[in-house]
N, C-alpha and C positions, 0 to 999 in steps of 0.2 A: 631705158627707164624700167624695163620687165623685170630686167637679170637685179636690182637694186630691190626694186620689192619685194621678189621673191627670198633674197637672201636674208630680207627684215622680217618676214613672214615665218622663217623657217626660225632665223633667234626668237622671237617670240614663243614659238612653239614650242622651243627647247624649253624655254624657262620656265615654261608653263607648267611641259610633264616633271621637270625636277623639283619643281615647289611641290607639285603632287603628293610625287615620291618621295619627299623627304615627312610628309603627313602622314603616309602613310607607313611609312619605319616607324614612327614616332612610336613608344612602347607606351601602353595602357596600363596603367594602374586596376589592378582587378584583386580584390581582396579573395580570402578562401571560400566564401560563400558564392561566386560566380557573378555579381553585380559591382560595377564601377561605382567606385567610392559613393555606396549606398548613404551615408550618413553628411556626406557633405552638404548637404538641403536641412537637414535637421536642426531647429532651432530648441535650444533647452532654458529655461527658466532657469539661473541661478538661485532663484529662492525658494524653488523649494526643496525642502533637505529629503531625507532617505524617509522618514517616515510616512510624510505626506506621498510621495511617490507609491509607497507600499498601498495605503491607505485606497489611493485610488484603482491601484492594482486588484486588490479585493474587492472592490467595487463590482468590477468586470467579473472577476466569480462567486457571485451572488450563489446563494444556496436557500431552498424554500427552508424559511427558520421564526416560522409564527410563533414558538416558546420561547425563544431567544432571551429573554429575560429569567427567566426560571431555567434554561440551560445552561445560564453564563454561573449561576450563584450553584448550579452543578458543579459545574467545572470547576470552580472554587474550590468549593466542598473536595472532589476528588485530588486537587493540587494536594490541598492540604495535606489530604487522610496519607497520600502519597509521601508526602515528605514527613512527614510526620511517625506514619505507623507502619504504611506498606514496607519502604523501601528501607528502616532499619529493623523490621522480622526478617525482611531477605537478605540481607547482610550480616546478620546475623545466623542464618540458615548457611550462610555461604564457610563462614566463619568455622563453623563446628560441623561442618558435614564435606567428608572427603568426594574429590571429584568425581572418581566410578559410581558415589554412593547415589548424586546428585542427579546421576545419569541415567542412571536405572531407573530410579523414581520420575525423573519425564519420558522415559521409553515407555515406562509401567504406564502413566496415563494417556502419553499419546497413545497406546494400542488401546486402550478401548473409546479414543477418539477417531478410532478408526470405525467404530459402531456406527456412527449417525454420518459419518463420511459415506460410507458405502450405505445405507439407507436414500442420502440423499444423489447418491449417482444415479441407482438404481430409479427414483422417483424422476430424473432427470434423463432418463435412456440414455445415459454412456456407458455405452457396453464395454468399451477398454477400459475405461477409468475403472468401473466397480470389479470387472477380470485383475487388475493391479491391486485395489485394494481389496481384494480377498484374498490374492494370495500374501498380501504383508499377514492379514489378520492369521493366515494358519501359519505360516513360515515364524512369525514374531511372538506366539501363542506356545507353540508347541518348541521347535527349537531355540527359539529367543528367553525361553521360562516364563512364560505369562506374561511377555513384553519387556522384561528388564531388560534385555539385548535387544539389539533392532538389526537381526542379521538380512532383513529384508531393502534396507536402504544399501547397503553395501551389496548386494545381488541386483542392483540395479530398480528398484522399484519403490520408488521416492513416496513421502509422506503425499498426501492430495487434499487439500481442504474444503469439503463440501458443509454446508450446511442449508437447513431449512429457506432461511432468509434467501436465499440463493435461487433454493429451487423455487419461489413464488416467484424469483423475478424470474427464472428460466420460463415460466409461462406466462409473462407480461405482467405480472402482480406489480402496481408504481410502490416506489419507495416510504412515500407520505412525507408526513414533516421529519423532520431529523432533531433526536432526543439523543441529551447525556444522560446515561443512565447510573446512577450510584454505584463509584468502586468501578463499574465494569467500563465503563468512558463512551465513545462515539457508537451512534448505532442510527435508526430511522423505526417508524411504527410498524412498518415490513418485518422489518430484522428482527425488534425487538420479540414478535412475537412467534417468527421463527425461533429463536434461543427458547420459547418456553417450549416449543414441542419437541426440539433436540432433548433438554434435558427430561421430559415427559418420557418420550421414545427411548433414551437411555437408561430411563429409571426401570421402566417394563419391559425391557429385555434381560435389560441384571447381568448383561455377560462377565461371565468370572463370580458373579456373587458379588460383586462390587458394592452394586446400589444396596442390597439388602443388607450388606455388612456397615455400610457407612449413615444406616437410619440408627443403629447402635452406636455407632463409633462416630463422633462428626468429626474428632480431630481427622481422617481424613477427607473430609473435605476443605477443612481448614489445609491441611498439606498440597492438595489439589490447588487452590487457589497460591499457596506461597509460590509454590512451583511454576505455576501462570504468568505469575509476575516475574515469575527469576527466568523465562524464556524470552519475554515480550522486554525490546532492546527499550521502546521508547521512554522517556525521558521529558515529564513537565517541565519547562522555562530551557529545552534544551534549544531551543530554534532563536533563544533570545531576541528576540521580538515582541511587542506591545500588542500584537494581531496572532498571538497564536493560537487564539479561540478559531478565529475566520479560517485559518490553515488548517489547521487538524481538520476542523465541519468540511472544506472544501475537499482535503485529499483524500478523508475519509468514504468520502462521494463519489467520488471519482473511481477509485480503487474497486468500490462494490460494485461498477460500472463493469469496469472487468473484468471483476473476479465473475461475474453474469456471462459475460460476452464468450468468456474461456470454450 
């Protein structure tokens, strides 16, 4: 009776590790993020469509926006002016002005955007960053011809963006509520009034004579501005979306986050 047991004891046992082992060959479904079929539990509402999804999506990135009413009829306003007046001066700027010509003329302004950059490193103790940007401003000044070359970005030592708005938040300054400002688009009460002490601070330095030449002359600053726009890629109604008020406020927030944080 042992020897008959035993032998039933041991089939069993076989069967048992091969059921095992055949579970465990079994090969896993594992997507590229590292988790088994994460979405198989997921249940989706067919009704509601892309908008409403978006909708609720900005929800979740709320932005402090107490104007929001008087920023939106901004925003407007700037779509328009945009479509309207900006972007056929600069297509037309593009039209009649050859490419070297176009080039020089944003070298020429970025270097003396290099003014309030290195003021604001300087107020910001980056001691590399403002060592870089002083030597664009002599390398770009002097063998570049007053900036129309930018022999400094090709020698390795790239444009840097500092400004005011920047350096308040480098020392905890909060941002405030977030304002569209006419023409110039997304900013906060922080920034905004950074922007007036950069161009304060550029005005009374005058490097090049600039500022002094252009209280006689405004066409350029009028050329200053066309050129602003004919650098700056973005594009009203480009994101084609009903929500691109929430988008621009939200990434504009974001981005100032780390352009801070740099």
């Amino acid at each position: 009776m042992d020897k008959p047991l035993l032998l039933i004891a041991a089939l069993l046992c076989a069967g048992y590790a091969n059921a095992d082992n055949s579970k465990a060959n079994t090969p896993s479904v594992v997507e590229q993020d590292g988790f088994t079929l994460p979405l198989s539990r997921l249940k989706f509402n067919p009704g509601l469509d892309q908008r409403e999804f978006e909708r609720s999506t900005l929800n979740a990135l709320n932005v402090f926006d107490p104007l929001e009413s008087w920023n939106r009829r901004v925003y407007h306003f700037n779509y328009r002016f945009d479509q309207w007046v900006f972007l056929p001066v600069v297509n037309g700027y593009q039209y009649i002005t050859p490419t070297f010509l176009r080039t020089g003329v944003s070298n020429f302004f970025n270097n003396l955007g290099d003014v309030p950059n290195l003021l604001n490193s300087l107020f910001q103790l980056k001691g590399k960053r403002s060592m870089e940007t002083t030597g664009r401003l002599l390398l770009n000044t002097t063998i570049g011809i007053a900036g129309l070359w930018d022999p400094a970005t090709m020698m390795g030592l790239p444009r840097q963006n500092e400004d005011f708005g920047q350096t308040l938040g480098f020392y905890g300054v909060p941002g405030g509520a977030y304002v569209v400002l006419p023409i110039l688009g997304p900013s906060n009460l922080r920034d905004t009034g950074g922007l007036v002490f950069d161009f304060a601070a550029e005005a009374q330095i005058n490097f090049l004579n600039v500022a002094e030449v252009s209280g006689n002359h405004p066409e350029l600053l009028l050329l200053r501005g066309i050129d602003k726009r004919y650098q700056t890629s973005f594009r009203y109604g480009q994101l084609n979306s009903p929500f691109e008020y929430e988008k621009v406020r939200y990434v504009y927030t974001e981005a100032r986050k780390l352009q801070i944080a740099e």
